[in-house]
C-alpha positions as CSV (number, residue, x, y, z in Angstrom):
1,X,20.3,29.4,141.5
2,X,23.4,28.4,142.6
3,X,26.6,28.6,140.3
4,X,30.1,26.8,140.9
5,X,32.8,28.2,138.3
6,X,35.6,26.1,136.5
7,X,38.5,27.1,135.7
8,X,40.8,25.2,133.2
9,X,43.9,26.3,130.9
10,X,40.9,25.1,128.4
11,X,38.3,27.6,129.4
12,X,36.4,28.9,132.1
13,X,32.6,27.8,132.6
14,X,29.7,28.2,135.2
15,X,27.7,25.5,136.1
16,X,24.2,26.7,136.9
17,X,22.4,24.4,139.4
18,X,18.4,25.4,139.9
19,X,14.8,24.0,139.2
20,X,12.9,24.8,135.9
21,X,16.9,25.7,134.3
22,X,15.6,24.4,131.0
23,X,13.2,27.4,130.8
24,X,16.9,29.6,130.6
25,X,19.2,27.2,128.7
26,X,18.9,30.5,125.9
27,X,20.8,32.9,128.3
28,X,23.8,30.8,128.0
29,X,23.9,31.0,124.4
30,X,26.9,33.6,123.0
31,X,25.6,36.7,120.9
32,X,28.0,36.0,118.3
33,X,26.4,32.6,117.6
34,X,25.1,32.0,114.0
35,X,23.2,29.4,114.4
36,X,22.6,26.4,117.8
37,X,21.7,22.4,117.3
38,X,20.1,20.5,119.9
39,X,20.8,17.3,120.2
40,X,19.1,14.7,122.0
41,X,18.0,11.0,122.0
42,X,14.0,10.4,121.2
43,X,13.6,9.8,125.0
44,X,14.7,13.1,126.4
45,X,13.9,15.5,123.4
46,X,9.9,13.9,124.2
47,X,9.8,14.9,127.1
48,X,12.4,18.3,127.2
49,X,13.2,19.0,123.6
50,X,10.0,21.6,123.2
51,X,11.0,23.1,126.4
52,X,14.3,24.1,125.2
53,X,13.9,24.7,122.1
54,X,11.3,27.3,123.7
55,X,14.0,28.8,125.8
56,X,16.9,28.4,122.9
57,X,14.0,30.8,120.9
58,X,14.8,33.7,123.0
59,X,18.4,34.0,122.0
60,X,17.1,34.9,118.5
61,X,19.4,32.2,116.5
62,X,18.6,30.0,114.1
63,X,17.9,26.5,115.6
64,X,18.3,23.1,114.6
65,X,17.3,19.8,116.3
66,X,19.1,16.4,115.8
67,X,18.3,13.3,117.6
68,X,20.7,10.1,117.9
69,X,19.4,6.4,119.3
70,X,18.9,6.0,122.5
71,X,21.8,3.9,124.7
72,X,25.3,3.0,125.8
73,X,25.8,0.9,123.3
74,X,25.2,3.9,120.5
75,X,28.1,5.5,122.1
76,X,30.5,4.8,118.9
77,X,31.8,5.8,115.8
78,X,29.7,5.6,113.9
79,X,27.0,7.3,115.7
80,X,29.7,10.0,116.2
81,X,29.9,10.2,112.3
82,X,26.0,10.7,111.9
83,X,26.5,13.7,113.7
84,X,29.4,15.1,111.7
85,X,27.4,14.2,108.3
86,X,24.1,15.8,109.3
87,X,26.7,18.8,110.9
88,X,28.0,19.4,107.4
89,X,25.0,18.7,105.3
90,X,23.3,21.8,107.4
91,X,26.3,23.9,106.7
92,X,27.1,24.9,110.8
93,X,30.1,26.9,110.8
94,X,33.1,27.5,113.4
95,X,30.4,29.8,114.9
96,X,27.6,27.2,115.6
97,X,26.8,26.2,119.1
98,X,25.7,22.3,119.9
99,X,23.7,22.1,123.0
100,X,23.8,18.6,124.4
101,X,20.8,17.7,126.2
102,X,20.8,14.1,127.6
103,X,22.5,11.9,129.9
104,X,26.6,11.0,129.9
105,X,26.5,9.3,126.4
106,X,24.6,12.5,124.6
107,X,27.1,14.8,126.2
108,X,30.2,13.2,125.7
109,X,29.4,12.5,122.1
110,X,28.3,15.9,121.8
111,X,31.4,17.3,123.4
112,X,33.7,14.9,121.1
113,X,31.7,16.1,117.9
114,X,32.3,19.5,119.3
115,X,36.1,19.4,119.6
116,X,36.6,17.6,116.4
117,X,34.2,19.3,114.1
118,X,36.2,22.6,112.4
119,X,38.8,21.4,114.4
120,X,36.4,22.6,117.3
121,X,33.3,24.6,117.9
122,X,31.6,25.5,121.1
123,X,29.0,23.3,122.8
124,X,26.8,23.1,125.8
125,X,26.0,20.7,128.6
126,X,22.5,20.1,129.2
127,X,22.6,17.1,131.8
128,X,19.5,15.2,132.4
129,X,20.7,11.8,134.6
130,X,21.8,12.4,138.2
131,X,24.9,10.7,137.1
132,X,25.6,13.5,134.2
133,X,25.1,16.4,136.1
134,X,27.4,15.2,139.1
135,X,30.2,13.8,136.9
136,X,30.0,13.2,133.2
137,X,28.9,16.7,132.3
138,X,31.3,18.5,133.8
139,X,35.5,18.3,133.7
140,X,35.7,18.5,129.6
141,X,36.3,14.6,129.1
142,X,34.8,13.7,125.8
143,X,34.5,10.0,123.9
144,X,33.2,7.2,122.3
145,X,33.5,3.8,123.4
146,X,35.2,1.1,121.1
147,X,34.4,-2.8,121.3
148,X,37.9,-3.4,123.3
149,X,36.7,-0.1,125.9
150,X,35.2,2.6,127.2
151,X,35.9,5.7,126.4
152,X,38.9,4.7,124.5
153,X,38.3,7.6,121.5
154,X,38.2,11.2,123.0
155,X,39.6,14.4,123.9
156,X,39.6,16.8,126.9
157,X,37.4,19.7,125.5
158,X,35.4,22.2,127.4
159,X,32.2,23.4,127.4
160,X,31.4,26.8,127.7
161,X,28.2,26.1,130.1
162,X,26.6,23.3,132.1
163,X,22.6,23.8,132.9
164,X,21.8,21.6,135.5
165,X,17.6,21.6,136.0
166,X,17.4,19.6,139.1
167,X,13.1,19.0,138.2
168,X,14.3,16.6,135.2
169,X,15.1,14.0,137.7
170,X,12.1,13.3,138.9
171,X,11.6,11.5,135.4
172,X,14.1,9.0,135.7
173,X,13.9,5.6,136.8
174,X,15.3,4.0,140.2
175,X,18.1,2.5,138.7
176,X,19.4,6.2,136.9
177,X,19.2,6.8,140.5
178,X,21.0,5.1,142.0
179,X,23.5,4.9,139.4
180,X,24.1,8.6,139.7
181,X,24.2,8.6,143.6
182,X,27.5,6.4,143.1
183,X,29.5,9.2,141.5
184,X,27.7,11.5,144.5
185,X,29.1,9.1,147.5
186,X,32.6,8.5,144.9
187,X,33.6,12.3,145.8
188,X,33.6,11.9,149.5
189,X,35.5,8.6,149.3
190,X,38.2,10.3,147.6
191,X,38.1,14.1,148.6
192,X,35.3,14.9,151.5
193,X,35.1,12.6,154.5
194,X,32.0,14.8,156.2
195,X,30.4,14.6,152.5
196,X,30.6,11.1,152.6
197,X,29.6,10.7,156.3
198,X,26.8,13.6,155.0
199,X,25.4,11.1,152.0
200,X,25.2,8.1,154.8
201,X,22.8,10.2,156.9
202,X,20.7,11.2,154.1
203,X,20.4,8.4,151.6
204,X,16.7,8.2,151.8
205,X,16.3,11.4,151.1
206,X,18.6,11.4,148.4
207,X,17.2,8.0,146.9
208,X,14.2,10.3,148.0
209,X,14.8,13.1,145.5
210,X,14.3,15.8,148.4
211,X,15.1,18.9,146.7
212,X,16.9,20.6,149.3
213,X,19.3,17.5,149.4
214,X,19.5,16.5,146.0
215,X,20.4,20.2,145.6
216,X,23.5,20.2,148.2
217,X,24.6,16.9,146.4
218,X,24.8,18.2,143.1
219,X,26.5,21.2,144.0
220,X,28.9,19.7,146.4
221,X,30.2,17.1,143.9
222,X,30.3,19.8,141.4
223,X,32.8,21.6,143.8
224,X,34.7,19.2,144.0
225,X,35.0,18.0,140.8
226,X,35.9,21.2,139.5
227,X,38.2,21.4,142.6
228,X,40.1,18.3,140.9
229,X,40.0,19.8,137.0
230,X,41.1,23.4,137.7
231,X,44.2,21.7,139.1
232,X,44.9,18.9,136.4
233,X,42.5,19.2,133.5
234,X,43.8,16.3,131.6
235,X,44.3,14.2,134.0
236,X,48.2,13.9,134.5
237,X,48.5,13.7,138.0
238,X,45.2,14.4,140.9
239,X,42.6,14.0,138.4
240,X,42.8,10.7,138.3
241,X,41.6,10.1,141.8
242,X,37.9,10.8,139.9
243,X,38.1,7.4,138.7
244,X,37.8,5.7,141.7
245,X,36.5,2.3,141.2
246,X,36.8,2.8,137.5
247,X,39.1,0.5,136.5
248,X,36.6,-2.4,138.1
249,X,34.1,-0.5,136.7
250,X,35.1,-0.3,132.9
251,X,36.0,-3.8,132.7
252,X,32.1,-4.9,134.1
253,X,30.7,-3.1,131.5
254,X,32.9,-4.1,128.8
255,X,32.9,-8.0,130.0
256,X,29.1,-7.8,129.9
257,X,28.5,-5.8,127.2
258,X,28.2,-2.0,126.9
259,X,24.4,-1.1,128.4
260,X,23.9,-4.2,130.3
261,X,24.8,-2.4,134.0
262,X,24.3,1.4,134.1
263,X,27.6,3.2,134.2
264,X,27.1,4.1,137.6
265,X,25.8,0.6,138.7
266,X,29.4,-0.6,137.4
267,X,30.6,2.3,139.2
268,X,28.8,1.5,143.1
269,X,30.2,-2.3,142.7
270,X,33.6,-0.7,142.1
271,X,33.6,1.5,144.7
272,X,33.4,-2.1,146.7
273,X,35.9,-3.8,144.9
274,X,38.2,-0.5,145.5
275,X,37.6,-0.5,149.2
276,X,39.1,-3.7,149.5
277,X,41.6,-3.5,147.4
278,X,42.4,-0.3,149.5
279,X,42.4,-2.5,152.6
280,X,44.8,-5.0,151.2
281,X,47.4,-2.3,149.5
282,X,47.3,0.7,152.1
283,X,45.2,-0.3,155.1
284,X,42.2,0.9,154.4
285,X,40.1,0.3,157.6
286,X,37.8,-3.2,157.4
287,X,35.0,-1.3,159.0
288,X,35.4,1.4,156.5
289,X,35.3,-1.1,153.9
290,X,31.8,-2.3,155.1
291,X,31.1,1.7,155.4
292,X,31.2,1.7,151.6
293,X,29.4,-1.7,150.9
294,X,26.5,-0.7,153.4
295,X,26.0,2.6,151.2
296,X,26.4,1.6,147.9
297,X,24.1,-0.9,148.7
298,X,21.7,1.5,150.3
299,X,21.4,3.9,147.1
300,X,20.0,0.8,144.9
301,X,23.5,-0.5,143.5
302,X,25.3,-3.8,143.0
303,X,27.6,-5.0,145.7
304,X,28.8,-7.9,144.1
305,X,30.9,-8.0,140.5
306,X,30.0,-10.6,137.7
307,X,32.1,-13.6,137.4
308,X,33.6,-12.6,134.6
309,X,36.8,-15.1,134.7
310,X,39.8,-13.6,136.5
311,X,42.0,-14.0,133.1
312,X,39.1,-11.8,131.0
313,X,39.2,-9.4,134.1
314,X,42.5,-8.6,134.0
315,X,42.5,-8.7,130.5
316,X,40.3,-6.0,130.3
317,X,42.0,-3.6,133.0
318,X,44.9,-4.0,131.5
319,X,43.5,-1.8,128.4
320,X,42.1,0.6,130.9
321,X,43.5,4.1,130.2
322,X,45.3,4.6,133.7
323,X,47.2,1.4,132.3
324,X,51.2,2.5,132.1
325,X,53.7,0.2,130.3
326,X,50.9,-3.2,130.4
327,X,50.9,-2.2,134.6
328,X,47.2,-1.9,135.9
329,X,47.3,1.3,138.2
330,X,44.2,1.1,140.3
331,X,43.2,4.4,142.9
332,X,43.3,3.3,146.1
333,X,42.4,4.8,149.8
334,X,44.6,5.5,152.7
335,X,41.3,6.9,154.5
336,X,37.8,7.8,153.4
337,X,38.8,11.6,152.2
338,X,42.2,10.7,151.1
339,X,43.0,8.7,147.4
340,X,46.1,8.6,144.9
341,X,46.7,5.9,142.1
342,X,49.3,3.2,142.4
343,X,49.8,-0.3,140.5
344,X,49.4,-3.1,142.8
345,X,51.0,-6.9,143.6
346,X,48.9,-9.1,140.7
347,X,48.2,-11.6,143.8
348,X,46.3,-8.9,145.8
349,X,44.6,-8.5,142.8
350,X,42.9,-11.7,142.2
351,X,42.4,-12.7,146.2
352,X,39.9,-9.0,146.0
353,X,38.8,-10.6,142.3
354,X,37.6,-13.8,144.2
355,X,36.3,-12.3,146.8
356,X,34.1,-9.8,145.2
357,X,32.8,-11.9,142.7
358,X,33.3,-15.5,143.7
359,X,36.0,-16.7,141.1
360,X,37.8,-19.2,141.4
């Protein structure tokens, strides 16, 4: 097993990276818990839920299951308030513990239900996509999504453990994939050159699943991530380097509806689109540039954006969260390894809009 610590003004955590974890999800569980929920989506409790409910056994609490539809485009209010209803009708106390098993939309609702509810009880992270347990499971971002954006309702609240079982992924489709691999190849962009250069030299076996470098992946974007959160947890100055591509990426999925690209699909195209804004704004190299296009295409993921109108584009980004004061800030690369966050000419804007996704 290998274990990478966080450590946050919000609580300290271990992330525990290993094959068959599920099997020991109970050992993270507090003694004085009264009672655990497990909650899922029917997908991933069929094919894990007996599994930990098996291991959540062991701790000797009592255990509840709850299971919320299946998708992105669940990720909202009122799915959040199913969860509150069926807390309180089951009477969990300040003393409860929610384990979220599931991909980046079980776990941040989980994690939002979990802050909120009692005015905060403990939860944790059970990550199933690739894309979960290399970014959305870890860091203590919570959220919804509301029809005008993503992850516009949330808070920064920490878990108090992520399991990461590296077996689950063989289960999950190419495109979950490929979608988490973005967020793998997103944390050498912005923090580790030689990890980036690393994820160029292994993509097959990454797209692969080879355990030994799935492993290394995992746990080297989990170093760095909490790297980046033990610094700034709520995302006030470094931490926002982790969006990376973001900004493009939000506005995709919003403009084509919530569930129509993957998270981390939107992500890989904006990884593109960032690169050459980069190269516009702070001279990011042009053959770095095709660097990043030649590997997000090599893991499975878009390399062109959706012609989404360069007035709805903008439109959207401009409700992006990094937005200050109706300014679009957009992170940006000197270097592969090096990225900070800066607002940028409107004109550059639109020429990398046109020549990402063909608008006129």
């Amino acid at each position: 097993m290998s274990i990478v610590n966080v450590s946050t003004e919000g609580g300290n955590y271990p992330i525990h990276i290993a094959p068959n974890l599920l099997k020991q999800v109970g050992t993270s569980i507090p003694p004085d818990t009264t009672s655990i929920v497990l909650i899922s989506n029917p997908t991933v409790f069929g094919l894990y839920g007996n599994t930990v409910v098996k291991s959540l056994e062991a701790s000797g609490k009592q255990i509840h299951t709850f299971e919320v539809p299946d998708g992105e485009s669940y990720k909202t209010l009122e799915t959040l308030n199913s969860i509150y209803t069926w807390l309180l009708e089951h009477r969990l106390d300040r003393r409860a513990v929610i384990v979220a098993l599931g991909g980046g939309v079980i776990g941040d609702m989980c994690g939002f239900a979990a802050a909120t509810y009692m005015r905060g009880i403990r939860f944790i992270q059970v990550p199933t996509t690739l894309l979960a347990q290399v970014d959305s499971s870890v860091g203590g971002k919570t959220a919804v999504n509301h029809p005008m954006g993503k992850n516009m309702i949330g808070a920064f609240y920490q878990p108090i453990a992520v399991d990461i079982d590296t077996n689950v992924l063989a289960t999950l489709p190419e495109r979950e994939i490929a979608a988490g691999l973005a967020e793998v190849i997103k944390y050498g962009l912005i923090l580790d050159a030689d990890f980036f250069a690393w994820c160029e030299e292994n993509v097959a076996k990454l797209r692969a699943l080879d355990g030994e470098a799935i492993s290394y992946a995992i746990q080297r974007s989990c170093e760095l991530k909490a790297y980046v959160v033990s610094q700034d947890e709520k995302e006030t100055g470094l931490r926002a380097i982790l969006n990376l591509g973001h900004t493009f990426a939000h506005a995709i999925e919003a403009g084509l509806g919530f569930g129509t690209w993957l998270h981390g699909e939107a992500v890989g195209c904006g990884l593109v689109q960032a690169a050459e804004l980069s190269a516009r704004v702070c001279g990011f190299p042009a053959a770095d540039v095709e660097r990043v296009r030649a590997l997000v295409a090599a893991i499975g993921c878009p390399v062109t954006a959706p012609d989404l109108g360069s007035n709805k584009w903008v439109e959207l980004m401009q409700i992006d969260k990094k937005a200050e004061g109706g300014k679009i800030k957009f992170v940006v690369m000197p270097q592969i390894g090096q990225a900070h966050s800066q607002t940028v000419p409107h004109e550059d804007l639109l020429l990398v809009l046109k020549k990402t996704t063909g608008i006129e």
